[in-house]
TORTIVEX-276377 format. One line per field, with one value per residue (C-alpha): residue in three letters; y, z, x. Coordinates in Angstrom, 1 decimal. Example, Ala and Ser with C-alpha at 12.3 -4.5 7.8 and 13.67 -1.06 7.14 Angstrom:
# residues 2
res	(ALA; SER)
Y	(-4.5; -1.1)
Z	(7.8; 7.1)
X	(12.3; 13.7)
# end
This chain:
# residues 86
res	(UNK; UNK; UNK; UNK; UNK; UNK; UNK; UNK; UNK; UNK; UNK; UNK; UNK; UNK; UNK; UNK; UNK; UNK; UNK; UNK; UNK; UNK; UNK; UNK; UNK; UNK; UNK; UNK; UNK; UNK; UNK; UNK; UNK; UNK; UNK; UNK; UNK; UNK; UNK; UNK; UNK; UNK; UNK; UNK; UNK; UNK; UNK; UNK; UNK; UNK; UNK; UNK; UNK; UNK; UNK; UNK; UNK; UNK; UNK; UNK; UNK; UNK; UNK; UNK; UNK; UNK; UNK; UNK; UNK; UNK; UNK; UNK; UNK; UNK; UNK; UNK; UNK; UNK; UNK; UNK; UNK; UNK; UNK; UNK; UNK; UNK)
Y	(75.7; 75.5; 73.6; 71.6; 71.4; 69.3; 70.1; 67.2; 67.8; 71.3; 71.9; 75.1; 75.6; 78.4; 79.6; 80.5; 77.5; 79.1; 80.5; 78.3; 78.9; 80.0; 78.1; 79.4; 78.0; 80.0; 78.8; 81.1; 81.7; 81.6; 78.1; 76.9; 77.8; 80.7; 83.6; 86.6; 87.9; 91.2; 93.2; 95.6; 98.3; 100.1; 103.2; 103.1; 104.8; 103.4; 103.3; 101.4; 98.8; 95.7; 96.1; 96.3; 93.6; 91.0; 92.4; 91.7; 88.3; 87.6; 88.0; 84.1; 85.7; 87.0; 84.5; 87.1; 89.9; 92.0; 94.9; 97.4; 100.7; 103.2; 106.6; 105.1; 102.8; 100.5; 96.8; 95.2; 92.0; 89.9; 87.9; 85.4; 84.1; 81.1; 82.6; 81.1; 83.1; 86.5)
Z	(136.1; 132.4; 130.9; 127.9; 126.1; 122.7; 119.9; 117.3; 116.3; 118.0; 121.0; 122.9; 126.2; 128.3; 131.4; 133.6; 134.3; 134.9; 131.7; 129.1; 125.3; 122.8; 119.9; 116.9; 114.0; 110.7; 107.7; 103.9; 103.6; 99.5; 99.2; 101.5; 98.1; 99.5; 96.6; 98.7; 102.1; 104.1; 106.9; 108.1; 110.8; 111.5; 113.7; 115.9; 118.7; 122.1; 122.9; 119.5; 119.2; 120.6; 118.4; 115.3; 116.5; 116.8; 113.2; 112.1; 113.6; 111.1; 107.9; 107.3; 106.0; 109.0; 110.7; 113.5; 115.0; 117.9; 119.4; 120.4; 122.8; 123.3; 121.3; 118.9; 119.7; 116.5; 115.5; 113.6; 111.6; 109.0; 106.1; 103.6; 100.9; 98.3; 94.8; 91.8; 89.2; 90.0)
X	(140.2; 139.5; 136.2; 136.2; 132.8; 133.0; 130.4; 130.5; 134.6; 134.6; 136.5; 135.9; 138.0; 137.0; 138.2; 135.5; 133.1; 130.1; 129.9; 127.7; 128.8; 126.2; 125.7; 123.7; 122.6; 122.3; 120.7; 120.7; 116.9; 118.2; 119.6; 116.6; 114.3; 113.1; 113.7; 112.4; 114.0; 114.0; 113.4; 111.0; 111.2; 107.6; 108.0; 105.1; 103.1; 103.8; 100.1; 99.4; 102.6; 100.6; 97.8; 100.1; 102.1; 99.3; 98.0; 101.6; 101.3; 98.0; 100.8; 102.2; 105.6; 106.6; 108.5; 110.3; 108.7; 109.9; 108.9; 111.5; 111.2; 114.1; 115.3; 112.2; 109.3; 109.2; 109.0; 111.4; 109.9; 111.9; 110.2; 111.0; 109.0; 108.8; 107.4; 106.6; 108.3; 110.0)
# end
């Protein structure tokens, strides 16, 4: 049995119907005004990586923050800012 989901003028078929599709939407932080974009990744101690993610969480910039644990306990954080001149 094959599903059809429709998305405005997109068609997607898809074979297995239990299986949702994933739509994302992606905007350019650059033609949004914003002049200033990047990421951060902060290596941090396991025992210390909630404390510097709620301090993280005080900086209006940061608009994604995520804590990560694995070969490296870190966070990764993404910012994008609207200056004046540059």
């Amino acid at each position: 049995m094959t599903t059809l989901v429709s998305v405005k003028n997109w068609k997607i078929s898809r074979p297995w119907p239990l299986i949702s599709p994933n739509i994302v939407a992606v905007s350019n932080p650059l033609r949004l005004g914003f002049n200033v974009v990047g990421h951060l990744r902060i290596h941090v101690d396991i025992g210390r990586i909630d404390q510097v993610a709620q301090q993280l969480k005080q900086i209006p910039a940061l608009w994604f923050i995520v804590k990560t644990s694995g070969a490296s306990t870190c966070i990764d954080a993404e910012f994008k800012l609207k200056l004046q001149s540059i």
